[in-house]
N, CA, C and O atoms as a GROMACS GRO file, in nm:
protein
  348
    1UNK      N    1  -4.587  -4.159   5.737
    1UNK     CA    2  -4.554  -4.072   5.849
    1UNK      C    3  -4.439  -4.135   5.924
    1UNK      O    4  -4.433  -4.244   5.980
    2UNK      N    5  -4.350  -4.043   5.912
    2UNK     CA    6  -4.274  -4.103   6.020
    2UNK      C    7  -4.193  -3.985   6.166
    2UNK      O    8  -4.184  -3.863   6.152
    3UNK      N    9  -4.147  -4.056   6.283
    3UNK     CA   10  -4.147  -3.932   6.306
    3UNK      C   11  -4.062  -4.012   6.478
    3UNK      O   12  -4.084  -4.121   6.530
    4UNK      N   13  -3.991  -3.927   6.510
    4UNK     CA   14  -3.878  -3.959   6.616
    4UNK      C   15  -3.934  -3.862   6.740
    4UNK      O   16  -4.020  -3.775   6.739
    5UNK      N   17  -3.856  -3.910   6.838
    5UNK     CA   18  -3.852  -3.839   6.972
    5UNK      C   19  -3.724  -3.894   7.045
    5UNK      O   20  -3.678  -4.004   7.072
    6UNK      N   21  -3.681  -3.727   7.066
    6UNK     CA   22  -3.466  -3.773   7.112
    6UNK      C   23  -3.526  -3.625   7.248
    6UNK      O   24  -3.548  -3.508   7.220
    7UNK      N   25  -3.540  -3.692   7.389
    7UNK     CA   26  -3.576  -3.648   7.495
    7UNK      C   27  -3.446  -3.574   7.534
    7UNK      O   28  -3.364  -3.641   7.471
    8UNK      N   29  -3.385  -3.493   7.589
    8UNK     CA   30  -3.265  -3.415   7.643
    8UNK      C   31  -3.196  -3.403   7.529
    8UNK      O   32  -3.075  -3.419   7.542
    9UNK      N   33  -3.246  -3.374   7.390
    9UNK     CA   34  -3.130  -3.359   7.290
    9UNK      C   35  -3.079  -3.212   7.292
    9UNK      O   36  -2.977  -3.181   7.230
   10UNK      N   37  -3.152  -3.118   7.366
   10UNK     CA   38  -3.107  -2.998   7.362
   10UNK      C   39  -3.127  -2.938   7.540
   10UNK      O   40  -3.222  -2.881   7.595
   11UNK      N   41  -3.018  -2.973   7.583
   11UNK     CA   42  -3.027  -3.007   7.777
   11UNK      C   43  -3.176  -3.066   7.808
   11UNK      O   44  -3.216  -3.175   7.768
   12UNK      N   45  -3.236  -2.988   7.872
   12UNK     CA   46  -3.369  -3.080   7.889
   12UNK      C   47  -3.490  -3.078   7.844
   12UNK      O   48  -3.597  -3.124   7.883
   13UNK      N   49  -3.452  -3.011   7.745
   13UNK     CA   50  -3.547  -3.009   7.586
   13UNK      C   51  -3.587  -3.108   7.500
   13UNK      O   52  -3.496  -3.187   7.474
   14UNK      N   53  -3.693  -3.133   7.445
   14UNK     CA   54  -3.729  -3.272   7.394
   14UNK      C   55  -3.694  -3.231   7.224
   14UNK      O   56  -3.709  -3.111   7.202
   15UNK      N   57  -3.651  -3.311   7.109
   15UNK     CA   58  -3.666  -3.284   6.979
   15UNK      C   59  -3.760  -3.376   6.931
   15UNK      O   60  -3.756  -3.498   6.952
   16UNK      N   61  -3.872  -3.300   6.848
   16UNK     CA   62  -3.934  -3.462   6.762
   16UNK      C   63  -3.920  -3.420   6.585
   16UNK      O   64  -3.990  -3.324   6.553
   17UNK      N   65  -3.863  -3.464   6.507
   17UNK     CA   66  -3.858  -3.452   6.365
   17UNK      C   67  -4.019  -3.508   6.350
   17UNK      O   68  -4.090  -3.568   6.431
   18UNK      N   69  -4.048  -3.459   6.204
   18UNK     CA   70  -4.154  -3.537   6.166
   18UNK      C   71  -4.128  -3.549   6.009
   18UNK      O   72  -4.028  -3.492   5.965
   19UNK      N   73  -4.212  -3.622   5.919
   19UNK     CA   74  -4.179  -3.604   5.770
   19UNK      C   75  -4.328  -3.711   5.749
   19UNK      O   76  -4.363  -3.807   5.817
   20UNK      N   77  -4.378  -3.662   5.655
   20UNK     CA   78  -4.529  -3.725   5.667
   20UNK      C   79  -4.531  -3.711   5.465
   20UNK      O   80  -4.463  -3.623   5.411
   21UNK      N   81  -4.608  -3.801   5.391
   21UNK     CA   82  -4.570  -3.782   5.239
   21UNK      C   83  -4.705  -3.858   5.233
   21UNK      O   84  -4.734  -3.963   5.290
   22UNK      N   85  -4.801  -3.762   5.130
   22UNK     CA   86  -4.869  -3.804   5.033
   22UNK      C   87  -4.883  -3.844   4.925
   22UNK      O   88  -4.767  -3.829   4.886
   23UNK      N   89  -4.958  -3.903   4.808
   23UNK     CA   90  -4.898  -4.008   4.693
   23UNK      C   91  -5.055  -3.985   4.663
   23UNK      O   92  -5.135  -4.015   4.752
   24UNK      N   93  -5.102  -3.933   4.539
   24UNK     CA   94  -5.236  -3.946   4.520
   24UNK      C   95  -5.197  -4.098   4.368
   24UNK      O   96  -5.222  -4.086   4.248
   25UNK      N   97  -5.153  -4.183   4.417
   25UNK     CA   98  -5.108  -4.290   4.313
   25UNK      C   99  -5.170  -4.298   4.182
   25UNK      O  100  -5.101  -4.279   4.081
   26UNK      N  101  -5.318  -4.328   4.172
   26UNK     CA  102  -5.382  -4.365   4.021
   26UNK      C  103  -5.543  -4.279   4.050
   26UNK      O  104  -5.630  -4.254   4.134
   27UNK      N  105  -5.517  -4.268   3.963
   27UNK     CA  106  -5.725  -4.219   3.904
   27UNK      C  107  -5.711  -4.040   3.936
   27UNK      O  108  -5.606  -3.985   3.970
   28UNK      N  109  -5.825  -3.983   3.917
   28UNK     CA  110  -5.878  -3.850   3.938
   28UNK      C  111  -6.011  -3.869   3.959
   28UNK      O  112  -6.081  -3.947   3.895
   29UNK      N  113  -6.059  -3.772   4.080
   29UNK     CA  114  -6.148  -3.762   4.092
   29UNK      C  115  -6.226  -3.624   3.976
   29UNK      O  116  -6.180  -3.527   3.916
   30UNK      N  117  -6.349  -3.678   3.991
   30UNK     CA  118  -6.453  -3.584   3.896
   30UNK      C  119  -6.465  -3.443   3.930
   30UNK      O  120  -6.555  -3.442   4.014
   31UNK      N  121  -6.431  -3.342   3.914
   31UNK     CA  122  -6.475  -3.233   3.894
   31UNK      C  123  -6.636  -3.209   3.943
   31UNK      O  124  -6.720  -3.296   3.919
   32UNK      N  125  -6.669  -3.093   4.008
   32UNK     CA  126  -6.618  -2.972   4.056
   32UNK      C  127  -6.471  -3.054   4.197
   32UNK      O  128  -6.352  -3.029   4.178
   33UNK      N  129  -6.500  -3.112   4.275
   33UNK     CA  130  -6.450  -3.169   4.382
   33UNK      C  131  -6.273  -3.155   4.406
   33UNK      O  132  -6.205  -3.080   4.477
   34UNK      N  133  -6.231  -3.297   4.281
   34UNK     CA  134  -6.081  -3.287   4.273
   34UNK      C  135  -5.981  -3.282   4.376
   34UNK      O  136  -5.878  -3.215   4.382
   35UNK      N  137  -6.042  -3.390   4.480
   35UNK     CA  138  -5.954  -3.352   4.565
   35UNK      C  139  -5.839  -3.501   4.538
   35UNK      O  140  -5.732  -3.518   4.597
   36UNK      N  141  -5.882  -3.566   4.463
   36UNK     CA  142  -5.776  -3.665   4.381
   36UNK      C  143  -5.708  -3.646   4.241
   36UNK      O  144  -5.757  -3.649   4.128
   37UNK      N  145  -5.605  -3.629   4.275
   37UNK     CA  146  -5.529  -3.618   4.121
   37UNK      C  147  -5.389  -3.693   4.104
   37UNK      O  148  -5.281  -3.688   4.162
   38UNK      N  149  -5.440  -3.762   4.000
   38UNK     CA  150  -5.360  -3.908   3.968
   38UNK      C  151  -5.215  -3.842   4.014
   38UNK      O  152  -5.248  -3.724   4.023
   39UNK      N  153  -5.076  -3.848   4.048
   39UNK     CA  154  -4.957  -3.874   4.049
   39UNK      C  155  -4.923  -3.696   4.139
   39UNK      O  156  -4.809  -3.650   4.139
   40UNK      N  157  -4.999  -3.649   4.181
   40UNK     CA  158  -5.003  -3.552   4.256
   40UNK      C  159  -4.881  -3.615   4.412
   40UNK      O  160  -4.870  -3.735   4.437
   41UNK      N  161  -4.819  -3.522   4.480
   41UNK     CA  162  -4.725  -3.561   4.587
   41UNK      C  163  -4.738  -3.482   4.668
   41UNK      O  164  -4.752  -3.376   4.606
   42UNK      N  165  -4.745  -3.459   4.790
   42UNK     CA  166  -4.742  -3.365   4.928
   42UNK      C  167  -4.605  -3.453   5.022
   42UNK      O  168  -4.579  -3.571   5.044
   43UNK      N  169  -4.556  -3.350   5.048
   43UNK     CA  170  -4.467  -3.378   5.166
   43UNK      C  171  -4.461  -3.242   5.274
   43UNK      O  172  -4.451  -3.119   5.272
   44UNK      N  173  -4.475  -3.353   5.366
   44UNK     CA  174  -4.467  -3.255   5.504
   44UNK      C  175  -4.343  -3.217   5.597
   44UNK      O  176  -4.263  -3.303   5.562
   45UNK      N  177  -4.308  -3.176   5.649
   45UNK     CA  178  -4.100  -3.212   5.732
   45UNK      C  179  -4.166  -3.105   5.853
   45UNK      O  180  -4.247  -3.016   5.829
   46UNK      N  181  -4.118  -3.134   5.963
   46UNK     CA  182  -4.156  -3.028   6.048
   46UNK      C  183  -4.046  -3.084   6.180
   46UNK      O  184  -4.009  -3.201   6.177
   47UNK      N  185  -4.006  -3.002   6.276
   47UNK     CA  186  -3.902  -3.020   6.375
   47UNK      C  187  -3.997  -2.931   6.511
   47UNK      O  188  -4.009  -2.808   6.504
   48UNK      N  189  -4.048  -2.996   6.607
   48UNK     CA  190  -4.079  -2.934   6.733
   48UNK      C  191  -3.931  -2.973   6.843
   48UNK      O  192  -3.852  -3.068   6.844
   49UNK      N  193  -3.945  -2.848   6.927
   49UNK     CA  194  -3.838  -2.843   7.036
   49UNK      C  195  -3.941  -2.808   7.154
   49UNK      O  196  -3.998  -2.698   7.149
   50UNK      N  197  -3.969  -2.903   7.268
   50UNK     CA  198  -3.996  -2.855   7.378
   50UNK      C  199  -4.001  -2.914   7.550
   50UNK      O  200  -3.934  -3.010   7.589
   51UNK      N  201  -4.060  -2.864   7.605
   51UNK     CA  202  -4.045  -2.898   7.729
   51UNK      C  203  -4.098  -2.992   7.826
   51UNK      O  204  -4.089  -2.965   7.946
   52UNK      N  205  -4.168  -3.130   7.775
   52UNK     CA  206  -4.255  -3.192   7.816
   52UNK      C  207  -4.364  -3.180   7.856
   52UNK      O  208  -4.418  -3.203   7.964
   53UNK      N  209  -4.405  -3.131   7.736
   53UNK     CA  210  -4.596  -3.128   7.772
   53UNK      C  211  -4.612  -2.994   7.832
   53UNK      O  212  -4.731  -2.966   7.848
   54UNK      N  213  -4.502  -2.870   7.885
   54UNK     CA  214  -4.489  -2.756   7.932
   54UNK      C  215  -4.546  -2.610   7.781
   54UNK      O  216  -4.639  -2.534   7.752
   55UNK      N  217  -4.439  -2.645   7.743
   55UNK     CA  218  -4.471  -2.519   7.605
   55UNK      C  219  -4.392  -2.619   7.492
   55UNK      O  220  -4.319  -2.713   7.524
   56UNK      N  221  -4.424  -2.579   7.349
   56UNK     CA  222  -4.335  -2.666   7.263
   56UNK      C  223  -4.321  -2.498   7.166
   56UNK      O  224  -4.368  -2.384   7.175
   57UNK      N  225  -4.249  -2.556   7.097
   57UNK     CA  226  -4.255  -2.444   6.950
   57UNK      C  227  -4.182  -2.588   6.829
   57UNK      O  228  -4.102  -2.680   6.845
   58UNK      N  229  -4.272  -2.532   6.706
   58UNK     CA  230  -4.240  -2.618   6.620
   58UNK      C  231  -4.240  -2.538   6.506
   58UNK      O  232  -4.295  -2.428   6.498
   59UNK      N  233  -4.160  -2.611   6.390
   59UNK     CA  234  -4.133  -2.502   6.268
   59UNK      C  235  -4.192  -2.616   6.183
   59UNK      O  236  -4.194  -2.730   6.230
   60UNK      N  237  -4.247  -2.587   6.044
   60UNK     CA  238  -4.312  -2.672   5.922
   60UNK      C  239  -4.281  -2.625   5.830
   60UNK      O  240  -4.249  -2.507   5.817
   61UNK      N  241  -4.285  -2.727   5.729
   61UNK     CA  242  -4.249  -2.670   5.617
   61UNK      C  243  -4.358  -2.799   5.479
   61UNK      O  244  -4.347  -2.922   5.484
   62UNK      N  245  -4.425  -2.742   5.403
   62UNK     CA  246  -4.514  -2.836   5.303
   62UNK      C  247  -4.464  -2.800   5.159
   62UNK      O  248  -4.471  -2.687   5.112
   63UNK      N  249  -4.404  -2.925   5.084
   63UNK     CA  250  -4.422  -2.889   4.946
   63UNK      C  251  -4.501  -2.983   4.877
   63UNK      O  252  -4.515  -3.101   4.906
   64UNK      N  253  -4.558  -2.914   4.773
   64UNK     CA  254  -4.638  -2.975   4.647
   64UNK      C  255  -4.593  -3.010   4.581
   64UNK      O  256  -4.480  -2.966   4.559
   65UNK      N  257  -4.651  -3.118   4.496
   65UNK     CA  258  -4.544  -3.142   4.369
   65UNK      C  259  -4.613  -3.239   4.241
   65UNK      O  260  -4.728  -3.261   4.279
   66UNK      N  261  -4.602  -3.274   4.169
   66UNK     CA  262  -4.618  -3.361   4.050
   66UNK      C  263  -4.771  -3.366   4.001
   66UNK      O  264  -4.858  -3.290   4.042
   67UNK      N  265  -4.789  -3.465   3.912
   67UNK     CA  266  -4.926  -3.444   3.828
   67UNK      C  267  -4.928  -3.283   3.721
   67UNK      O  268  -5.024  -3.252   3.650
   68UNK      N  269  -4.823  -3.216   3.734
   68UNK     CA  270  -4.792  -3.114   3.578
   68UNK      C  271  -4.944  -3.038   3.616
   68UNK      O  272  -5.006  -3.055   3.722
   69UNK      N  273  -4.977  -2.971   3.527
   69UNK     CA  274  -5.080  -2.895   3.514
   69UNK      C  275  -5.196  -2.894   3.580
   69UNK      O  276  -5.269  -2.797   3.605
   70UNK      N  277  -5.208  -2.997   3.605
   70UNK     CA  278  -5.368  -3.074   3.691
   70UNK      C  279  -5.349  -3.024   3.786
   70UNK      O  280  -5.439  -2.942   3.806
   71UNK      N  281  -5.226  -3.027   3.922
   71UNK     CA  282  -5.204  -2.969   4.026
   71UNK      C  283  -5.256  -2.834   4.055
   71UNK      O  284  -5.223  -2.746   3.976
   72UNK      N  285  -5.321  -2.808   4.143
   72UNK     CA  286  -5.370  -2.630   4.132
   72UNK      C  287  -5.249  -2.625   4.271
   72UNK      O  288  -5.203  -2.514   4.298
   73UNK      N  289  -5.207  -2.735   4.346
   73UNK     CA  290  -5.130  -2.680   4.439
   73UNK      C  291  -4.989  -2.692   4.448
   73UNK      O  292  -4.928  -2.679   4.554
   74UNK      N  293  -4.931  -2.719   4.330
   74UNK     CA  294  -4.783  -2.667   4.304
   74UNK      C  295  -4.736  -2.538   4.358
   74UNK      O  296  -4.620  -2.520   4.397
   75UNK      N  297  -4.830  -2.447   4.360
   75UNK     CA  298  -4.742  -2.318   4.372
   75UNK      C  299  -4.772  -2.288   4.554
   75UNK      O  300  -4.729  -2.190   4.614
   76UNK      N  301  -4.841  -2.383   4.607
   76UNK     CA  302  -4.935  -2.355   4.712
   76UNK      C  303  -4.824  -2.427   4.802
   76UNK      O  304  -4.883  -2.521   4.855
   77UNK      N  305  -4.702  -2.427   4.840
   77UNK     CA  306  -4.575  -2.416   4.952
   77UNK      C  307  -4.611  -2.352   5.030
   77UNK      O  308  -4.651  -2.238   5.006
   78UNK      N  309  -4.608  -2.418   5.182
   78UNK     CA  310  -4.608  -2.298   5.251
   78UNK      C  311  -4.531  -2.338   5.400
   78UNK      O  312  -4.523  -2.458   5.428
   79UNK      N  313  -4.472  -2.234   5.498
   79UNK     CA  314  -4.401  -2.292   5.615
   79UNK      C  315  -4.490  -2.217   5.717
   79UNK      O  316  -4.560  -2.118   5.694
   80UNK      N  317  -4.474  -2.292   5.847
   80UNK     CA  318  -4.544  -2.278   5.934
   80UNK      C  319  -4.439  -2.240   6.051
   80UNK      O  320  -4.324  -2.284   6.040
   81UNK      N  321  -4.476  -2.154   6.173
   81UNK     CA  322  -4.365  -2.138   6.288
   81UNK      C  323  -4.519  -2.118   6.419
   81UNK      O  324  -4.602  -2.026   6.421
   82UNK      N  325  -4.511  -2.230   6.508
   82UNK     CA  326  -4.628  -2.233   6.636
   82UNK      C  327  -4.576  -2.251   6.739
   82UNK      O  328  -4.479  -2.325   6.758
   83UNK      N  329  -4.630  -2.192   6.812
   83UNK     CA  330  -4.625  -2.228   6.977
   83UNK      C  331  -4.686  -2.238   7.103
   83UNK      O  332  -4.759  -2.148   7.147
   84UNK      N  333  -4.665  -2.326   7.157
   84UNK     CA  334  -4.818  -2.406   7.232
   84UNK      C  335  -4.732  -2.368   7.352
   84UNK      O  336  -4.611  -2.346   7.351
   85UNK      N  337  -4.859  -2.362   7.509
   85UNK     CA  338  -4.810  -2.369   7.663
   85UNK      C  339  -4.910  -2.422   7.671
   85UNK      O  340  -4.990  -2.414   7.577
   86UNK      N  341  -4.936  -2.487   7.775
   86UNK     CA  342  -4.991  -2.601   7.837
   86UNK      C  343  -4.998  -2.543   7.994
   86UNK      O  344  -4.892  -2.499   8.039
   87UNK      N  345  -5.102  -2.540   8.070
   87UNK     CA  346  -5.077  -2.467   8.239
   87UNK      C  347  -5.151  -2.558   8.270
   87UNK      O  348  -5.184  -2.573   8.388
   0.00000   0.00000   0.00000
């Protein structure tokens, strides 16, 4: 995970990048379950813009990737657009 905060980058708007990466490295788990699969990859990237703790809006974006066939979530991409207020 990694992930920044640049306070007035957009007048007095806060930016925070994020980028967060999964690695299912070695083994598989047993069936029915599977929520381990050897060489499987997730990456996360997402950019919030907001107002200090006031309202934020943030955009996401997730891709799947590797482990070939085993993966059931290769095709399972998906982007996200939220927005939070705070009173």
């Amino acid at each position: 995970l990694v992930r920044g905060s640049y306070y007035n980058a957009v007048g007095s708007l806060s930016l925070t990048p994020t980028i967060a990466l999964y690695h299912d490295i070695g083994g598989t788990s047993p069936v029915p379950v599977a929520n381990f699969i050897e060489h499987r990859k997730t990456i996360s990237t997402s950019v919030a813009l907001g107002s200090l703790g006031v309202w934020d809006v943030k955009f996401g974006y997730t891709n799947s990737f590797g482990a070939g066939r085993y993966n059931l979530r290769n095709d399972r991409d998906f982007m996200s657009l939220t927005y939070s207020y705070s009173y």
